[in-house]
Structures are given as structure tokens and as C-alpha cells.
C-alpha positions as CSV (number, residue, x, y, z in Angstrom):
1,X,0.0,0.0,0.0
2,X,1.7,3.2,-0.6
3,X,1.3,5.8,1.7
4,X,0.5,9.2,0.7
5,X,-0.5,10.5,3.8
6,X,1.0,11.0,7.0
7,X,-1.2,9.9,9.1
8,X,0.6,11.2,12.2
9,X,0.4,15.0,11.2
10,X,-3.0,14.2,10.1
11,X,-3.5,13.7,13.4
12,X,-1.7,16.6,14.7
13,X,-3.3,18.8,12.2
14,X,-7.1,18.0,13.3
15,X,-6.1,18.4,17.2
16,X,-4.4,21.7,16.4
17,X,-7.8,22.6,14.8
18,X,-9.8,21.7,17.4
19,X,-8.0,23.9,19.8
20,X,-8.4,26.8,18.3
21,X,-12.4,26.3,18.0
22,X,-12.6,28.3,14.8
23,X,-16.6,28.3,14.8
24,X,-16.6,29.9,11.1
25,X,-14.1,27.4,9.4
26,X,-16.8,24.7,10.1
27,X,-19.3,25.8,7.0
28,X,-18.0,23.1,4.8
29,X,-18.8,20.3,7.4
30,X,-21.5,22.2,8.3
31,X,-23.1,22.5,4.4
32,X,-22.4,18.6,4.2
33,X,-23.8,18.1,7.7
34,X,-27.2,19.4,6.5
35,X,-26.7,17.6,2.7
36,X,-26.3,13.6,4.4
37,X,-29.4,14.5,7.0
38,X,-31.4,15.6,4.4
39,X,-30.7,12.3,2.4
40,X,-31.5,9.9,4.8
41,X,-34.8,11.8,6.1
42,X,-36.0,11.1,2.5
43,X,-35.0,7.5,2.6
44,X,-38.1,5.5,3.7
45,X,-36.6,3.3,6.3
46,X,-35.6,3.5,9.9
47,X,-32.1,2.9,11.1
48,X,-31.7,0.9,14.7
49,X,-28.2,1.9,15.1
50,X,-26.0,4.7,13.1
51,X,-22.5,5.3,13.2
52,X,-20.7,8.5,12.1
53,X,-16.8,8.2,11.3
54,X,-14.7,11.1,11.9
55,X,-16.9,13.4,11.3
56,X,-15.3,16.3,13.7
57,X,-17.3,18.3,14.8
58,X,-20.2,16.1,15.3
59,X,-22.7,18.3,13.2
60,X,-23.8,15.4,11.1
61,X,-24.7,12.9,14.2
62,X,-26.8,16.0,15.4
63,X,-28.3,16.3,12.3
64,X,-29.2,13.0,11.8
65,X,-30.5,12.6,15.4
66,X,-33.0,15.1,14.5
67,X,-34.3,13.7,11.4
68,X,-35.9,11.0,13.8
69,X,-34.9,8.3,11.6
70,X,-32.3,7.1,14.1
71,X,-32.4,5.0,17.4
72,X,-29.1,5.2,18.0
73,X,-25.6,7.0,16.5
74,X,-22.5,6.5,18.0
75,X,-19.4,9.0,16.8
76,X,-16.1,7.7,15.9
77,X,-13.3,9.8,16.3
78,X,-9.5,9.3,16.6
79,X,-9.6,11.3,20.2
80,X,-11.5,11.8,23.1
81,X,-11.4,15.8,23.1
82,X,-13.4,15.4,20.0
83,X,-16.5,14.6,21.9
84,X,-18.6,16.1,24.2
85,X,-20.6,15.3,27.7
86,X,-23.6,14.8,25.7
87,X,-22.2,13.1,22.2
88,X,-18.8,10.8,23.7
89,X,-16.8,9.1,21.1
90,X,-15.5,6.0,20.8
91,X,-11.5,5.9,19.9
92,X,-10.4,4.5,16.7
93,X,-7.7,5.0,13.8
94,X,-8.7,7.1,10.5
95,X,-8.7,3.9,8.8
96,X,-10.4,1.3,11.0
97,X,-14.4,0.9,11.8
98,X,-14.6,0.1,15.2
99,X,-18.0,-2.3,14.5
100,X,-18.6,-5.8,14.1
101,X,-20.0,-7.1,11.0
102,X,-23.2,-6.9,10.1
103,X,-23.7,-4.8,13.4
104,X,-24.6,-1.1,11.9
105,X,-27.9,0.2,9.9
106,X,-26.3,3.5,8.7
107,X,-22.9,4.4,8.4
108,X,-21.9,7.7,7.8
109,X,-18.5,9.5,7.0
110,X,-18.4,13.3,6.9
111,X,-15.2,14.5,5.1
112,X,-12.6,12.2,6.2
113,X,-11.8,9.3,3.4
114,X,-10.1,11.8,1.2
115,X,-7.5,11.5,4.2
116,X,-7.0,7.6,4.5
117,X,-4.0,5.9,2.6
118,X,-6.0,2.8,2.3
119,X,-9.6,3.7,0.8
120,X,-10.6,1.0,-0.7
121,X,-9.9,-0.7,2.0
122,X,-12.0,1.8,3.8
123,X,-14.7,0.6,1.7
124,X,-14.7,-2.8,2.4
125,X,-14.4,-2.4,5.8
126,X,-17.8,0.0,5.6
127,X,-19.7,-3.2,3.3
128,X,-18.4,-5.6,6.3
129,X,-19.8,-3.8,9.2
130,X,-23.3,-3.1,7.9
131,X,-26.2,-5.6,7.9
132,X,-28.1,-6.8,4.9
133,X,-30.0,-3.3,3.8
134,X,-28.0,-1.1,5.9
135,X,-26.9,2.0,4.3
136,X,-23.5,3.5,3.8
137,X,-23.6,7.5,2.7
138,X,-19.9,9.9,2.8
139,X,-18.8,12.6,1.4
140,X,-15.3,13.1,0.0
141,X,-13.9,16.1,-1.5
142,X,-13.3,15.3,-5.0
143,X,-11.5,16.5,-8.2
144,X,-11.6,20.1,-8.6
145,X,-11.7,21.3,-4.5
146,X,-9.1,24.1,-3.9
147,X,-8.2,24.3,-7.7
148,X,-7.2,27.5,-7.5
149,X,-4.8,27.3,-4.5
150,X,-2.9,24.2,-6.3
151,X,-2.5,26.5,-9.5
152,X,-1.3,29.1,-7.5
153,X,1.0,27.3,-5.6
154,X,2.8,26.1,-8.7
155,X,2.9,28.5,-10.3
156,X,5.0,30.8,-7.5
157,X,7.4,28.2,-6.6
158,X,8.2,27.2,-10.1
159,X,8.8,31.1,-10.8
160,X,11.1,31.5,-7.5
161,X,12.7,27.9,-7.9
162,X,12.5,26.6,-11.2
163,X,10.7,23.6,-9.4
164,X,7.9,22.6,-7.8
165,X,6.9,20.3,-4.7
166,X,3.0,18.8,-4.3
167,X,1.1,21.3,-1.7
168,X,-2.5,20.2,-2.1
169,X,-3.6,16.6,-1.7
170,X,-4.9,14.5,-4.3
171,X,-8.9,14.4,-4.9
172,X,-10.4,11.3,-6.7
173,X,-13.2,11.9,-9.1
174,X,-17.0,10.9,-9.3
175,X,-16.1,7.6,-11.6
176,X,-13.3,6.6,-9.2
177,X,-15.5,6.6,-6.1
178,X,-18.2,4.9,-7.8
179,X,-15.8,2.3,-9.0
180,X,-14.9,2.3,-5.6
181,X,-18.7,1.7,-4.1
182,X,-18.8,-1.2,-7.0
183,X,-15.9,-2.8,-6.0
184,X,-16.3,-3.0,-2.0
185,X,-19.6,-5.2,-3.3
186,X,-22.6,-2.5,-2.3
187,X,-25.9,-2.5,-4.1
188,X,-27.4,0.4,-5.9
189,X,-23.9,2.3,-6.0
190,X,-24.4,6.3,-6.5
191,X,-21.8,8.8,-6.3
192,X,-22.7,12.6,-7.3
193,X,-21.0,15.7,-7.1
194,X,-21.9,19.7,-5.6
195,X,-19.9,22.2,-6.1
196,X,-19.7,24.7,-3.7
197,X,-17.7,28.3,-4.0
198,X,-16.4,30.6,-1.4
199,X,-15.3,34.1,-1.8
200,X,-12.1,35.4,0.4
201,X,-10.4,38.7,0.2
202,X,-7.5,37.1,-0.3
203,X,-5.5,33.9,-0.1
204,X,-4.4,34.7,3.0
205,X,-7.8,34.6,4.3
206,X,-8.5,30.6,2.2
207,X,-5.3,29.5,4.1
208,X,-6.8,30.6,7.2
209,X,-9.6,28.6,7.4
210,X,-7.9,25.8,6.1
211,X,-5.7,26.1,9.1
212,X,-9.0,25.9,11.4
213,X,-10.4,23.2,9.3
214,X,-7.4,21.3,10.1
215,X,-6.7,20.7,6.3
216,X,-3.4,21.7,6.3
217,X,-0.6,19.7,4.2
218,X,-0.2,16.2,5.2
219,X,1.3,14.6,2.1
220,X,3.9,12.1,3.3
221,X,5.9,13.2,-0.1
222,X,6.0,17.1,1.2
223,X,8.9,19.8,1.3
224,X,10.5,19.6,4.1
225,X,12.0,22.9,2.9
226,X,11.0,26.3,5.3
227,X,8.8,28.3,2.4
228,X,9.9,31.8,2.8
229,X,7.3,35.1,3.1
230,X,8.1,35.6,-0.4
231,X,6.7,32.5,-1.8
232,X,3.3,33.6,-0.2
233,X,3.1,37.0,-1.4
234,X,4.0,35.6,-5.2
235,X,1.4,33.0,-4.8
236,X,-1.4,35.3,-3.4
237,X,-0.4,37.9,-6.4
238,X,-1.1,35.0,-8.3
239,X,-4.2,33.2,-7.1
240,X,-5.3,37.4,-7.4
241,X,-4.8,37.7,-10.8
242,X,-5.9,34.5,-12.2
243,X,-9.3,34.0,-9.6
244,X,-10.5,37.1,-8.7
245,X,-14.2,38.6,-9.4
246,X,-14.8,41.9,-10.6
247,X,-15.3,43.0,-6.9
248,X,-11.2,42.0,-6.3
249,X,-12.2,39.3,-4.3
250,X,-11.3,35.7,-4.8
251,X,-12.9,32.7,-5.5
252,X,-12.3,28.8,-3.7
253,X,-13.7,25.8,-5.1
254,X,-14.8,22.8,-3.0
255,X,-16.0,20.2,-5.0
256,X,-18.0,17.3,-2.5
257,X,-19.2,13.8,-3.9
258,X,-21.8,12.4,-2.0
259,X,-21.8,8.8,-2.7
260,X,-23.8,5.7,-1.1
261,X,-24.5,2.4,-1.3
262,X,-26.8,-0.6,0.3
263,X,-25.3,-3.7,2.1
264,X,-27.0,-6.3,-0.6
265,X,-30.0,-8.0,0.6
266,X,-33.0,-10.2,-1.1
267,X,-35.8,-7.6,-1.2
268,X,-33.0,-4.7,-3.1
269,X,-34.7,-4.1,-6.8
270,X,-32.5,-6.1,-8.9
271,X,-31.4,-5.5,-13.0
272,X,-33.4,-8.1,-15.5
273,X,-31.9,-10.6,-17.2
274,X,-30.9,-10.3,-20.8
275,X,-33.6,-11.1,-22.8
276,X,-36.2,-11.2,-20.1
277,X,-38.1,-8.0,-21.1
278,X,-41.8,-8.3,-22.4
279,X,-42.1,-5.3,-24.3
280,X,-40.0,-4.1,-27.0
281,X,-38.4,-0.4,-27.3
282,X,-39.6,-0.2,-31.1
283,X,-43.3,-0.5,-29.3
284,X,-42.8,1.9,-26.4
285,X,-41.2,4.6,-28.7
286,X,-43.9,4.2,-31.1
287,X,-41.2,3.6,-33.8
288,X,-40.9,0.2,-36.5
289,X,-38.2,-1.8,-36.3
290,X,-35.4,-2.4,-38.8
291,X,-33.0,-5.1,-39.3
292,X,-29.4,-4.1,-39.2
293,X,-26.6,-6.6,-41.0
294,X,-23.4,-6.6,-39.4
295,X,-20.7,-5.5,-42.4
296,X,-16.9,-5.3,-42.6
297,X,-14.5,-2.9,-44.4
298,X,-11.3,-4.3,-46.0
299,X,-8.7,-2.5,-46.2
């Protein structure tokens, strides 16, 4: 497995976050929060027991709470300061479930699989642990989140170095977590994708809240290399020129796939069989029907 993140300042990275208690850094959690409530209360079934993995700030169990869909959630996080008198947390890894199999309705995962080294693994691990019917729903940043920054951020070092080092994780795309959902064995795969901007005055003000969101760099491949005051300025120049509005201000992308899938079970709608249809599409379309003959082209 190679291992693109370091899971250590990962770690590190969220605590420091948590310190500071930034409460307006939270809007992205908050947005998908209200996005993964909003699909379950339109799911017609009741969950017995929920989980929420790593989900931070807790939003999303709160959320879900008050959908009254759920009996029970229990929050997942990788430390006990991220819980609260009312909402405790069981202590686990990034990239472990702490459930038995077939032991969970609804599983949930706010904005943390972007950040495992093992994802499909991940995967897998989310199929095990729910029982037949039980629901698994996350949201990942994808392909396109923070765009601008990454531009930027090449762009300044390869003018002021001639090189350039990575700065912004990797996101996967809609197909690839879909592939992913397919591949763990779920039922009735779906990934989509929102995209959601955010205006800053500046850069300065994107790499704050990234700070308090605790998604600072945690590539394992990362400069080790002190970036100088210098490199900032040229970058925020940049990122100025190439991604402001009219109004001067600047624009951040986050793009979020919302993806989910069932744990198989009997009573799941399944596809037909070839050949098993009773109608033909030349009858529903109102159209005739021609024969076609298969021909070849020499050369």
C-alpha cells in the first residue's frame, strides 16, 4: 500500500484545529452536515443503530439525530477531546471501523476518506460492518476542491525555484468513487458531485480557514523545505490575478461527492436478465423496427 498521507500530522493537524475552535471554518462540514441529513430523512426506512466516522465536529450525528430516523448513532473519532458530555466518542484509527460485521444500519462519513491511505480498503471495511439493507452515505472532497490554490501554488514556486513540490492533496473523481462503491460489493452504487464556492479577500484569508479546518498539508511526499514570506506573497499575487471577481475578491472551489450504497440484501430491486423484457423499445417509442446486418471494411 503506498502511503500518501502522513497519518501522524494528520492527526496533529485536526487536534491543532480543534484547539483553536474556529466556529466559522466549520461551513463546509456544516453544508455537508445538512446535505447527508437531508438524504437519509428522504429514505423511507428506519435505522436501529448509526454510526458517524470522523466526522469532527459532530454536526452530522446531530443532524441526523433530529431527522428521527435514528435510534441510536454512536461517533467515531480518533480522540476523546473530540466529543462532548452529551455526544462521547469511541476511539479509533482514521482507517479502522470500530464495529462488528453486520452490526450497523447507517454508516456515515463526513469529510474524512479523502484522508485515508488505504480507501478501498475503507470501503470494504464500511460493506463488512453493515447488515443486509444497511446503508452507507460519505462525502469526499473530489476532483476540482481548492483548484485555485494548487495552480497558484505552482505556479509561485516554479517562478522562485524553477521547481515545484505537491502542496495540495490529491482528490479522486466521481467515476473513481463509484468504482470504488462497485468494487467493495454495495448494491445500488451512486456517487454525485456539488460544487460549492467561497469568496475570500485574499488567499491569506483561504489558508486561514484551512488552518482551522485542520486541512493543512499532510502529504507524506511534502517539502521539508522552510517556504519563505516571499513565496506567499507571489502565490497570493497570483491566485489574485488568475481568480478574482470583478469586486477583487477571490474565488475557492470545493468540490464534495456524495456517494452511497446498500449492504445487498433479497428484497433490493435487482437488474433483468438479458432477454427477459416483455415489451419491446420499437413498441414503447412508437417507432418500427429495422434489421441491421453486421458488415466489414477491408482495407
Amino acid at each position: 500500500m503506498e502511503i500518501i498521507f502522513d497519518q501522524s500530522l494528520v492527526e496533529v493537524n485536526r487536534r491543532r484545529a480543534l484547539r483553536r475552535g474556529d466556529p466559522s471554518a466549520t461551513f463546509l462540514l456544516d453544508i455537508v452536515a445538512r446535505e447527508l441529513a437531508e438524504r437519509v430523512s428522504v429514505v423511507e426506512r428506519h435505522f436501529g443503530r448509526a454510526m458517524e466516522l470522523h466526522g469532527y465536529t459532530g454536526a452530522a450525528a446531530r443532524l441526523l439525530t433530529e431527522t428521527g430516523k435514528v435510534d441510536q448513532i454512536e461517533r467515531v473519532e480518533t480522540d476523546r477531546t473530540f466529543g462532548t458530555s452529551k455526544m462521547p466518542v469511541t476511539v479509533a484509527p482514521l482507517e479502522r471501523i470500530p464495529a462488528e460485521p453486520d452490526s450497523l444500519n447507517l454508516l456515515i462519513s463526513p469529510l474524512s476518506l479523502h484522508l485515508t491511505n488505504d480507501t478501498p480498503g475503507m470501503f470494504v471495511q464500511a460493506r463488512r460492518v453493515l447488515k443486509p439493507d444497511g446503508l452507507f452515505l460519505a462525502a469526499i472532497p473530489g476532483h476540482g476542491t481548492l483548484q485555485e490554490l494548487r495552480e497558484a501554488l505552482l505556479v509561485a514556486e516554479a517562478e522562485l525555484t524553477g521547481g515545484a513540490s505537491p502542496r495540495v492533496i490529491p482528490f479522486a473523481d466521481v467515476r473513481d468513487i463509484g468504482a470504488l462503491l462497485q468494487r467493495a460489493g454495495f448494491a445500488l452504487p451512486v456517487a454525485d458531485a456539488e460544487t460549492y464556492t467561497v469568496r475570500y479577500d485574499s488567499l491569506f484569508g483561504l489558508m486561514k480557514d484551512l488552518r482551522a479546518m485542520g486541512m493543512t498539508n499532510p502529504l507524506a511526499a511534502r517539502s521539508r523545505i522552510p517556504v519563505s514570506r516571499r513565496f506567499f506573497m507571489q502565490a497570493a499575487e497570483i491566485y489574485g490575478d488568475r481568480f478574482a471577481d470583478p469586486d477583487g475578491r477571490v474565488r475557492a472551489t470545493f468540490s464534495v461527492i456524495y456517494a452511497s450504497g446498500w449492504a445487498p440484501h433479497e428484497s433490493q430491486q435487482k437488474p433483468l436478465r438479458p432477454g427477459s423484457a416483455q415489451r419491446r423499445l420499437s413498441d414503447a417509442l412508437g417507432v418500427r423496427e429495422h434489421s441491421v446486418k453486421n458488415s466489414e471494411k477491408g482495407s
